[in-house]
C-alpha positions in Angstrom: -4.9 29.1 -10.5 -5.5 25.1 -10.5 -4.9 23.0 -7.7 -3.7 19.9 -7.7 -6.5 16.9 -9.1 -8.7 14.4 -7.1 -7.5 11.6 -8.2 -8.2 7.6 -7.2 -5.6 5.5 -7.1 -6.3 1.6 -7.4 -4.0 -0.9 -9.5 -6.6 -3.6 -10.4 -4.7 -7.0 -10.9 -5.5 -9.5 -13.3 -5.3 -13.2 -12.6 -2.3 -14.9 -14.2 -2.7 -18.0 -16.3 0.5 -18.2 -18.0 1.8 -14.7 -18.7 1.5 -12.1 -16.1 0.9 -8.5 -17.3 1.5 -5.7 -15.2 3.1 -2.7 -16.6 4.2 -1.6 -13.7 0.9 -1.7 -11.7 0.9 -3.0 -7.9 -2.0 -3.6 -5.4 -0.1 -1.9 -2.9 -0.8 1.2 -4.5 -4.6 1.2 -4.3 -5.9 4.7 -2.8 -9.4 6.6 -2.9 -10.8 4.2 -6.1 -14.0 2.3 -6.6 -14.0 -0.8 -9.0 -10.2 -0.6 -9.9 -10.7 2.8 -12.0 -9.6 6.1 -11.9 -12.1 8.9 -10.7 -10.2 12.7 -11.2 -12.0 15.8 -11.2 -10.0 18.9 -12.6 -10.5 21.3 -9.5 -10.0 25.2 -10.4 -9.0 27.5 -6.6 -11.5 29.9 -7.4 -14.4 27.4 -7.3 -16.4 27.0 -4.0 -14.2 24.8 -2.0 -11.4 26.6 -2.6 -12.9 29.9 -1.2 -11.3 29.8 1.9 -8.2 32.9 2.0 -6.0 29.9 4.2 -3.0 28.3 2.3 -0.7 25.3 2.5 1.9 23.6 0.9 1.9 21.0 -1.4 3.4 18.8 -3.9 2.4 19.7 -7.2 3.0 17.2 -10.5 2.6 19.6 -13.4 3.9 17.4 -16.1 4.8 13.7 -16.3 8.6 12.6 -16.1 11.1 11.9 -13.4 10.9 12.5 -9.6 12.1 16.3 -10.4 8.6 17.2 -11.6 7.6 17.2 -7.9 7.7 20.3 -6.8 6.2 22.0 -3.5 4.1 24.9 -3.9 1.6 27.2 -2.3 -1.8 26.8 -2.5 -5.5 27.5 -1.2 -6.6 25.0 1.5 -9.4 22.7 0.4 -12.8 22.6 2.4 -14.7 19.6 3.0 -18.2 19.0 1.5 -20.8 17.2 2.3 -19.5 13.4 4.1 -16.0 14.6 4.0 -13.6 15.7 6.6 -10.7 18.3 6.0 -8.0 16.6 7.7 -4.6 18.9 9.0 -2.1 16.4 7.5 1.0 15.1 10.2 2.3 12.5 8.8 2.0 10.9 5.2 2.7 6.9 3.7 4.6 6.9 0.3 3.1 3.9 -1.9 5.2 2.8 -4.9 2.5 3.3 -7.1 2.7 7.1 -6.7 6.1 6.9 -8.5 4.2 5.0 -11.9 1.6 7.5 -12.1 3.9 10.5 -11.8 6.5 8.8 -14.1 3.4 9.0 -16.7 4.1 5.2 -17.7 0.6 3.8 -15.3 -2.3 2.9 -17.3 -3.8 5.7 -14.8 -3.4 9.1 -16.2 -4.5 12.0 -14.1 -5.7 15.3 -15.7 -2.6 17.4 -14.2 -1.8 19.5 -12.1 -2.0 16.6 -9.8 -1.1 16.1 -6.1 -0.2 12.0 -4.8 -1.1 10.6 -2.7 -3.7 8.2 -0.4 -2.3 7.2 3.1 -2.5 10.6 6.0 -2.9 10.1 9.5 -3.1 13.7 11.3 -6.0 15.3 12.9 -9.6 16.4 11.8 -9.8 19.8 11.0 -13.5 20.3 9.8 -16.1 18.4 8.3 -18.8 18.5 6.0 -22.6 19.5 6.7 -23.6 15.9 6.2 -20.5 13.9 8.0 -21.2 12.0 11.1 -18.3 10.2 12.6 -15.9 12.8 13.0 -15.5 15.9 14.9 -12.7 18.5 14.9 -9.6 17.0 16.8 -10.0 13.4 16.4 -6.9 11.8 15.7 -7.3 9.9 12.0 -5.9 7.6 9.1 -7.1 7.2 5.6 -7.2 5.1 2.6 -7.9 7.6 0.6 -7.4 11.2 -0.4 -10.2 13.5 -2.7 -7.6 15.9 -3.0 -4.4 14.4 -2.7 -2.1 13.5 0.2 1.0 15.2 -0.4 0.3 18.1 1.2 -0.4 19.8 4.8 -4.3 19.8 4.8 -6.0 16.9 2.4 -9.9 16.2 1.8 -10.9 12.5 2.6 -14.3 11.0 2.1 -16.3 10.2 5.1 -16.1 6.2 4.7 -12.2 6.3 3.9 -11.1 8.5 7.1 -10.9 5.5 10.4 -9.9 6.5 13.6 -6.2 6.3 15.0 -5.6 4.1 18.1 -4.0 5.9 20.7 -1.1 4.1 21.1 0.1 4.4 17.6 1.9 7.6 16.3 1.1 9.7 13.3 3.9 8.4 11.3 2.8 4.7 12.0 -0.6 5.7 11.1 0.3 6.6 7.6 1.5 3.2 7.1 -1.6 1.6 7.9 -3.8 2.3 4.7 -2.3 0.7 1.8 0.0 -1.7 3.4 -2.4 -3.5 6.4 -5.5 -3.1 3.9 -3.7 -5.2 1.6 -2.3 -7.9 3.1 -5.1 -8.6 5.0 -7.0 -8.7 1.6 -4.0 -10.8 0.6 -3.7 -13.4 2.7 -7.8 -13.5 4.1 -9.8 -12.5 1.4 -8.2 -13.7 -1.8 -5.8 -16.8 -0.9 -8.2 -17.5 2.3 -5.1 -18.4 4.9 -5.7 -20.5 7.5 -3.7 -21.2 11.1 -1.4 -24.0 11.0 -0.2 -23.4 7.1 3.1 -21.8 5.8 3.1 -18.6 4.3 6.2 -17.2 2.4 6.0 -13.1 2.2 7.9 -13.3 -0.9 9.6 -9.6 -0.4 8.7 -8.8 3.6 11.2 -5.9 4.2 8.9 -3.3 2.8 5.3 -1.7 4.2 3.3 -4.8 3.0 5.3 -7.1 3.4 6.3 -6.3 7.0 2.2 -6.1 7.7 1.4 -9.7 6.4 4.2 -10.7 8.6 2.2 -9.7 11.3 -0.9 -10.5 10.4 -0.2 -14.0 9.3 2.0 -14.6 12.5 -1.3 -13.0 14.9 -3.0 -15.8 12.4 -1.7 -18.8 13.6 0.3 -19.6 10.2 4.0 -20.4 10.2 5.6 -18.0 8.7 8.3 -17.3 5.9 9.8 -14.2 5.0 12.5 -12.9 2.1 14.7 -9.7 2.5 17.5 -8.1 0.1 20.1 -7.4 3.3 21.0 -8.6 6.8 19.3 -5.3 7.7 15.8 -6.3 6.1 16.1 -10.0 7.1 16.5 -9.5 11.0 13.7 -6.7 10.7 11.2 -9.5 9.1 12.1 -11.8 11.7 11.8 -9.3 14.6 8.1 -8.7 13.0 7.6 -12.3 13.4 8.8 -14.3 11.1 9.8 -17.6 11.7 12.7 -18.4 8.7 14.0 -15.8 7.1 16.2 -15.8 3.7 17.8 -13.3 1.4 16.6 -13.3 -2.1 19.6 -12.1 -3.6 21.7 -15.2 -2.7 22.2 -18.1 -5.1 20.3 -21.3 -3.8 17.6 -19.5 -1.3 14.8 -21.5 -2.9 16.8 -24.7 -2.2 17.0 -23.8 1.9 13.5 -22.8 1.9 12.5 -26.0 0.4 14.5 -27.6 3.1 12.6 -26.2 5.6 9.2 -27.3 4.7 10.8 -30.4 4.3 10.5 -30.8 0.7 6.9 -30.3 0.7 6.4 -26.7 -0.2 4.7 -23.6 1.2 0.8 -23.7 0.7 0.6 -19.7 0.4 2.8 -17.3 -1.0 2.3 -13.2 -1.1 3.9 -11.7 -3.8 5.3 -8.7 -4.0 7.5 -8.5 -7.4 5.5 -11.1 -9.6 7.2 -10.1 -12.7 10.6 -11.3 -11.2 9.5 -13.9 -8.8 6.4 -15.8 -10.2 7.6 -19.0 -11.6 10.1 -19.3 -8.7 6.6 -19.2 -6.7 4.8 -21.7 -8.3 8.3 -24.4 -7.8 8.5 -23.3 -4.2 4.3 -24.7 -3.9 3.1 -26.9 -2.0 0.3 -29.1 -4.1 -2.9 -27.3 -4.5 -0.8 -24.1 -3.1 -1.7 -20.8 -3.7 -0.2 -17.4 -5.2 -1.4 -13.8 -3.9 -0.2 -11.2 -6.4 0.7 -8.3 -4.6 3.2 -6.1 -7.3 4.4 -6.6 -10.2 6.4 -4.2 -12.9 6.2 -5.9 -15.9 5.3 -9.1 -17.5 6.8 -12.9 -17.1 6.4 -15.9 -19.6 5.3 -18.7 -17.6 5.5 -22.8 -18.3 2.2 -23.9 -18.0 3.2 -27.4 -17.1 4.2 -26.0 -13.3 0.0 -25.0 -12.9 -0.6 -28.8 -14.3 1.8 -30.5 -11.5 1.0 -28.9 -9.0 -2.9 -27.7 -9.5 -2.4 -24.3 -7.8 -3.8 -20.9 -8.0 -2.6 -17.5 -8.9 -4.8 -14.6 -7.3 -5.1 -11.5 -8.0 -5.1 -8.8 -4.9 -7.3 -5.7 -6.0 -9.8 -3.7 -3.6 -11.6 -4.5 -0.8 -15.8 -4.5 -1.4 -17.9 -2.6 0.9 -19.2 -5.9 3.2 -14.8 -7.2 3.3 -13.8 -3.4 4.6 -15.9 -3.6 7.2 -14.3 -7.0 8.4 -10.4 -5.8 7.7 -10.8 -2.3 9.5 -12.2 -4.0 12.7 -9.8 -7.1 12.5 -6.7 -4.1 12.0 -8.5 -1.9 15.2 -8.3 -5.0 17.4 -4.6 -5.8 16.4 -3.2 -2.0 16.5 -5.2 -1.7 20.1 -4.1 -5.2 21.5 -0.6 -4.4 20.5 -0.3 -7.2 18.3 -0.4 -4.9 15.1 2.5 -2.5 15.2 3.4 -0.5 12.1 6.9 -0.3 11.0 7.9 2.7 9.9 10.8 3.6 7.6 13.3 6.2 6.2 11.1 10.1 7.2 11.1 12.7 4.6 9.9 16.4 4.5 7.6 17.6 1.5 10.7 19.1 -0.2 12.3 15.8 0.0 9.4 14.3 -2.4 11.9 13.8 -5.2 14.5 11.8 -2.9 11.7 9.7 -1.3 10.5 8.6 -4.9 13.8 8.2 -5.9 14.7 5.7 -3.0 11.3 3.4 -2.8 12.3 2.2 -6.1 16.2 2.3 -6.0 16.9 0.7 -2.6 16.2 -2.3 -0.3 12.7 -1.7 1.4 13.1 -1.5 5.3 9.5 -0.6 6.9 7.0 2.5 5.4 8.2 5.5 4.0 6.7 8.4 5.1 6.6 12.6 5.0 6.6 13.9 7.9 4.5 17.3 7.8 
């Protein structure tokens, strides 16, 4: 019997000259990769970490298609080897990514069966002969899964497991990994924000976008959001923000203009470059800068609007070893002073896998969606 694969999830985004690719790729998707690739292993039940006579449940892709081919089954709980801790899964984050790779369309492939999945937050069960950090009970979140996060007992490495604060649930820690890791790389790391400019989160309803909110507010940096809906524009400004628009009205660019004054924003985060990015580089400031979140397809772009206003469009991939190190202790300070707080979302069950997939893509983001396990 196989088991689902280990697979590593990372959407590694190009900088954008004048045409954007990105066939359906989005930062916000990154999971247990190194160097933007892909590393599966094809994992058989009868081999050695499959030995124990435990099972769980877990959502099994055995085929590429539509969010039917998720399907919950019962299989042998995975051990933990060497710097890895086996980790009894509560709650688990639900990254749109998860939906490209599954649809088959990604430029990621994994060898199938196949389980999704990257963000858990739950409790340790057991660890590997060589792992340090951890003992059984601590309460955890991850970045990353070896194999897979769909499920009710998942395998993480050593180095991509961090410790839970205490005052933040389960269900808030599964929206921690992908969406804090990457807007802090966002707006830090690659654009290089500083207090006292003006950010616009360029679609701030969802996991990410909600999390640079907060980050860039804790910052010092005034702070612009768009939402889809009422709903999703009081929730951005509740996280923080300080002007708030809905994208989906005729003439937003023209009020957010107005309230820089005509001068433009000097950072934007985008979420949705294939849609947004030339209204980004209008709504610039001069020598303002673009932080490509997402993006599901490609844009043609006139070239003249880099030439006017001499700005940048950056790429947001993967953290390196030295910059995770700074982002997981900036995050611990924030989620322990309370100035950090998750946002979670719409809650579904395993079974529900289909549904969830269904909505991250269909409707208006409003905070994380998780499984609850």
């Amino acid at each position: 019997m196989r088991a689902g694969c280990v697979v590593g999830l990372c959407s590694a985004f190009l900088s954008v000259l004048c045409v954007v690719w990105g066939e359906k790729s989005d930062a916000s998707g990154q999971g247990s990769c190194e160097g933007g690739g892909a590393r599966c292993e094809d994992v058989d039940l009868e081999q050695d970490r499959y030995t124990t006579a435990r099972a769980m449940r877990a959502v099994v892709v055995r085929e590429f298609g539509g969010p039917e081919v998720l399907k919950v089954e019962e299989v042998a709980v995975p051990q933990a080897e060497g710097k890895q801790v086996l980790i009894k899964v509560s709650a688990v984050g639900v990254n749109p990514v998860e939906t490209y790779i599954r649809s088959g369309t990604h430029n990621i492939k994994p060898p199938l069966p196949w389980t999704p999945g990257c963000d858990v937050a739950g409790v340790v069960e057991e660890v590997g002969k060589e792992a340090t950090k951890f003992q059984k009970g601590d309460r955890v979140f991850t970045r990353g899964s070896v194999t897979g996060a769909y499920a009710e007992f998942t395998v993480a490495e050593e180095d991509t497991t961090f410790r839970l604060a205490d005052r933040l649930s389960f269900q808030q820690g599964a929206a921690i990994g992908v969406p804090y890791m990457t807007a802090y790389r966002a707006l830090f790391h690659r654009t290089h924000g500083k207090p006292g400019e003006t950010v616009l989160i360029h679609g701030a309803s969802g996991g990410v976008g909600l999390a640079a909110v907060q980050l860039a507010k804790a910052h010092g940096m005034v702070v612009m959001g768009t939402a889809g809906s009422s709903e999703g524009m009081e929730l951005v400004k509740k996280n923080g923000a300080a002007h708030v628009f809905n994208h989906r009205e005729e003439g937003y660019m023209d009020k957010i203009m107005a309230a820089t004054a005509g001068v433009g924003v000097d950072l934007i985060i985008e979420m949705l470059a294939n849609v947004n990015l030339e209204k980004d580089l209008e709504l610039l400031a001069r020598h303002g800068r673009v932080g490509v979140v997402g993006s599901r397809g490609r844009i043609e772009i006139d070239p003249r609007l880099f030439m006017t206003k001499e700005c940048w469009v950056i790429g947001v991939g993967r953290d390196t070893e030295k910059e995770l190190g700074e982002t997981v202790a900036a995050l611990y300070a924030g989620f322990t002073q309370g100035t950090l707080n998750p946002v979670v979302g719409r809650e579904y069950s395993l079974e529900q896998a289909p549904e969830a997939h269904k909505d991250i893509i269909e409707t208006k983001a409003m905070g994380k969606v998780v499984f609850t396990v």
